[in-house]
C-alpha positions as CSV (number, residue, x, y, z in Angstrom):
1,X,-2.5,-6.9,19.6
2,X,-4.2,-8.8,16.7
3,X,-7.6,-8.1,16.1
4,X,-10.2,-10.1,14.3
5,X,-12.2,-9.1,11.2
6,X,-15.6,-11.0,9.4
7,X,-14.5,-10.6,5.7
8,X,-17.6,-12.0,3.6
9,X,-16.2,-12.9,-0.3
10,X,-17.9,-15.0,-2.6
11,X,-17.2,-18.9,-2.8
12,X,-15.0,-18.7,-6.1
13,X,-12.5,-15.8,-4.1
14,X,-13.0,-18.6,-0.8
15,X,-11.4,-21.0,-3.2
16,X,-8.9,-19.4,-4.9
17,X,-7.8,-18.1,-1.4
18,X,-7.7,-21.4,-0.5
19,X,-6.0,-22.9,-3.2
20,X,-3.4,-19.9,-2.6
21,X,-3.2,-20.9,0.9
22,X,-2.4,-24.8,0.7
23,X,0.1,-24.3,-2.3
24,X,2.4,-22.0,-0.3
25,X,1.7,-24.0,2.9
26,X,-0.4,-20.9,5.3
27,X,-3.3,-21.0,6.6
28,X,-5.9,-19.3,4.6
29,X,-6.5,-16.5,7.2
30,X,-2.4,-16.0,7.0
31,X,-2.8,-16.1,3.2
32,X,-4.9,-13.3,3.3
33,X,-2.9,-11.5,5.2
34,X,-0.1,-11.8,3.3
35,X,-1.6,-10.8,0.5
36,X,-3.7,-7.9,1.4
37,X,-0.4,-6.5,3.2
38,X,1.4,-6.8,-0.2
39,X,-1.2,-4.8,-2.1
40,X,-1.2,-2.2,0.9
41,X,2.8,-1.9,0.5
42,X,2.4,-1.7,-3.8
43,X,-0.3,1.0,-3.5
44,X,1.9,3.3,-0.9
45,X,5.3,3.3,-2.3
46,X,6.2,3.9,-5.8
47,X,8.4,1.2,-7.9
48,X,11.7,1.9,-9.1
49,X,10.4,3.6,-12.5
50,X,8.2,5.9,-10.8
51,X,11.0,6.8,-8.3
52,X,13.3,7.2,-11.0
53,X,10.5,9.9,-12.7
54,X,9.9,11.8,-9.5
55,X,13.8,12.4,-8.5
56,X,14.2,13.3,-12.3
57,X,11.6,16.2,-12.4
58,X,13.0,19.1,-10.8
59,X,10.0,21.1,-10.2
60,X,8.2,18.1,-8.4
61,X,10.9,17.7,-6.2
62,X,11.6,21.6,-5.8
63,X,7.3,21.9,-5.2
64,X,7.8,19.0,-2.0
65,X,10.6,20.7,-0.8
66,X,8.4,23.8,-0.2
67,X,5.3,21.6,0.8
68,X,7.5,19.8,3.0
69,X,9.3,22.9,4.9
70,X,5.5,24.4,4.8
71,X,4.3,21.4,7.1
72,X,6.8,21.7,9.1
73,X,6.5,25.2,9.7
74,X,2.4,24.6,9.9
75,X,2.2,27.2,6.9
76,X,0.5,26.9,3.4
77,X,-3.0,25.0,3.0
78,X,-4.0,21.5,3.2
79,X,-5.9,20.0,0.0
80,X,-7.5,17.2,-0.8
């Protein structure tokens, strides 16, 4: 179900939003949106240079194996 927020940004961030918004054709709520879901999805996952670093360090990947089989089991402690 879609829910409604009151987002309050200055008047030069209304208009570049809304510039944004009539250039690829949205509505400026739908630009939004888009855009804030696209920063959400950079921040979470990792590009493919930082994957490439994390499957080429073996102690990482040995160190989430055991963090991973630790969760799973409910075993080890949780930290910040």
């Amino acid at each position: 179900m879609s829910k409604t927020i009151t987002l309050r940004i200055s008047e030069d961030h209304y208009e570049a939003f809304k510039d944004y918004a009539k250039r690829e054709n949205r509505k400026i709520s739908n630009a939004i949106e888009t855009l804030a879901l696209k920063e959400l999805k950079n921040s979470l996952f990792t590009d493919a240079h930082e994957t490439e670093a994390i499957l080429a360090d073996g102690n990482l990947l040995a160190r989430i194996k055991t963090g991973t089989k630790q969760a799973k089991d409910k075993k080890g402690r949780f930290v910040e």
